[in-house]
N, C-alpha and C positions, 0 to 999 in steps of 0.2 A: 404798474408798468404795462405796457401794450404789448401782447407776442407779438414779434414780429419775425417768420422763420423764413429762412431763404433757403432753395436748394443749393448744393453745392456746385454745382455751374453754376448760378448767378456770380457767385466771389470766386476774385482772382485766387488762383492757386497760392500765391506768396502769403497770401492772408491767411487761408485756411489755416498753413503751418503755424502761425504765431498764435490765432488765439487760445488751441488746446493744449499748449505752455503756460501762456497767463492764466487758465482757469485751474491747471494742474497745482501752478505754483500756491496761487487762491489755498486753494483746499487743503495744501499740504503744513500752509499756517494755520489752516484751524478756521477756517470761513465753511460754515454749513449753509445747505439750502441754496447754491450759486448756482443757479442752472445755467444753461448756454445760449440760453435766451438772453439772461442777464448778462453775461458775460459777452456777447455780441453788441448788445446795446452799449455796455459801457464801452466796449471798444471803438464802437462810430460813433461816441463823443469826444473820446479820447483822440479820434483825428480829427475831429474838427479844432480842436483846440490846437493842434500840430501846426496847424496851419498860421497861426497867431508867429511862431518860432521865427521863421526868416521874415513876418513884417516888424516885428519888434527888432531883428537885427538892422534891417532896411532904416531901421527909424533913427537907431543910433548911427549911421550914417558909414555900417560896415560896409567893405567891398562884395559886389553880386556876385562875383565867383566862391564868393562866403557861403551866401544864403540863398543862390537860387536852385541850384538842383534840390534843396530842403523842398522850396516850394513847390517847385514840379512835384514831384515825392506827396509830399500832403494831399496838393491838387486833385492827385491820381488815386489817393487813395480816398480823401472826399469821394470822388463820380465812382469808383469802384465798389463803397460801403455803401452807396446812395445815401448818403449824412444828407439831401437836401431834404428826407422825408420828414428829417427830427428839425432841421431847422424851421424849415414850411411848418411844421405839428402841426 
């Protein structure tokens, strides 16, 4: 896996808080070796994949007041984690 470290201005404040919960939660099951590297990575795949949520709603032909604020949401958090670096790879 590639380090890829960002300072903490480059990510939104809202993000910072969530990921050092999921790596807290991680290790409290018994996940060794998780650095926050790892733990960063996985999470800007994890929104990319977020982002899948309101078109599969979309697709089933739910109402957009359903699934669009999702998308906005994913969207932002896409360009905020810069996910286009892992998509581009």
């Amino acid at each position: 896996m590639s380090e890829v470290i960002y300072k903490a201005e480059e990510i939104a404040p809202e993000r910072l808080t969530e990921m050092p919960r999921r790596k807290g939660f991680l290790e409290r099951g018994g996940v060794k070796r998780y650095t926050w590297a790892d733990c960063f990575q996985a999470y800007r795949w994890s929104a990319i994949r977020n982002i899948f949520i309101p078109i599969l709603q979309w697709s089933r032909g739910l109402p957009g007041w359903l699934w669009w604020s999702q998308l906005e949401k994913s969207l932002s958090a896409f360009e905020d984690l810069k996910c286009i670096e892992l998509v581009e790879g």
